[in-house]
C-alpha positions in Angstrom: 105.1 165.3 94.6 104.2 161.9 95.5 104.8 162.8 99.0 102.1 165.4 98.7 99.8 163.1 97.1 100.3 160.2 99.7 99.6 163.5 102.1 96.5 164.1 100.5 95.6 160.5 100.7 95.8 159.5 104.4 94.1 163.5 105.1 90.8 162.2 103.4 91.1 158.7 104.4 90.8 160.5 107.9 87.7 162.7 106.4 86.2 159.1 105.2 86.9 157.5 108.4 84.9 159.5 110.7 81.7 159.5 107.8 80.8 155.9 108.1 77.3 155.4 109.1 77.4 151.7 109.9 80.2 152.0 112.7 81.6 154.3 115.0 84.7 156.0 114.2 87.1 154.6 117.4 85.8 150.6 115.7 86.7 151.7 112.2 90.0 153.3 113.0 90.7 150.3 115.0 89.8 147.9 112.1 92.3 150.0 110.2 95.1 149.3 112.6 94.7 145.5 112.7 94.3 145.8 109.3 97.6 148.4 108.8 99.9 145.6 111.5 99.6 142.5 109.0 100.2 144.7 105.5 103.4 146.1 107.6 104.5 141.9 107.7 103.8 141.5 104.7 105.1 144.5 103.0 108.1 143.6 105.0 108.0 140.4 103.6 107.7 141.3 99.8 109.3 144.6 99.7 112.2 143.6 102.2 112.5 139.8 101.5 112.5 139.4 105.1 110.9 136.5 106.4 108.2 136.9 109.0 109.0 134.8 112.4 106.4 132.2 114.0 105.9 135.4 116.7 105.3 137.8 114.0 102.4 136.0 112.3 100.9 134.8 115.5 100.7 138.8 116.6 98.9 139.3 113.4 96.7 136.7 113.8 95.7 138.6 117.4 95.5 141.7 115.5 92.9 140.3 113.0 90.8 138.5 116.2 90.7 141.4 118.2 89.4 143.1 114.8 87.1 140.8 114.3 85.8 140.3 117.7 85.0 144.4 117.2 83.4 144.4 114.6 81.4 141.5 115.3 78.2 143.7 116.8 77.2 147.2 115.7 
């Protein structure tokens, strides 16, 4: 069941995604994957107690740049 659900979930998230008006739909995606790498440290951080590297958190910090730099003009 929740399997279904979470199926559901990321099938309209893809819907959404390719709706937004102020964006286009390859920048949004890609915000969504900067945004998806530093959740997967810290998930692994909360959920799996295991301690991020320097490396790790320096690659996120990339992540969230190259995000940013995106986004940074419509």
């Amino acid at each position: 069941m929740v399997g279904l659900l979470g199926g559901a979930i990321l099938f309209l998230y893809g819907i959404i995604a390719t709706r937004q008006e102020f964006a286009s739909f390859g920048k949004v995606y890609a915000a969504y994957g900067g945004v998806f790498i530093v959740l997967a440290v810290l998930w692994g951080w909360g959920i799996d107690h295991r301690r991020p590297d320097v490396s790790e958190w320096i690659g996120a910090a990339i992540c969230l740049v190259g995000v940013t730099v995106m986004l940074w003009r419509r």
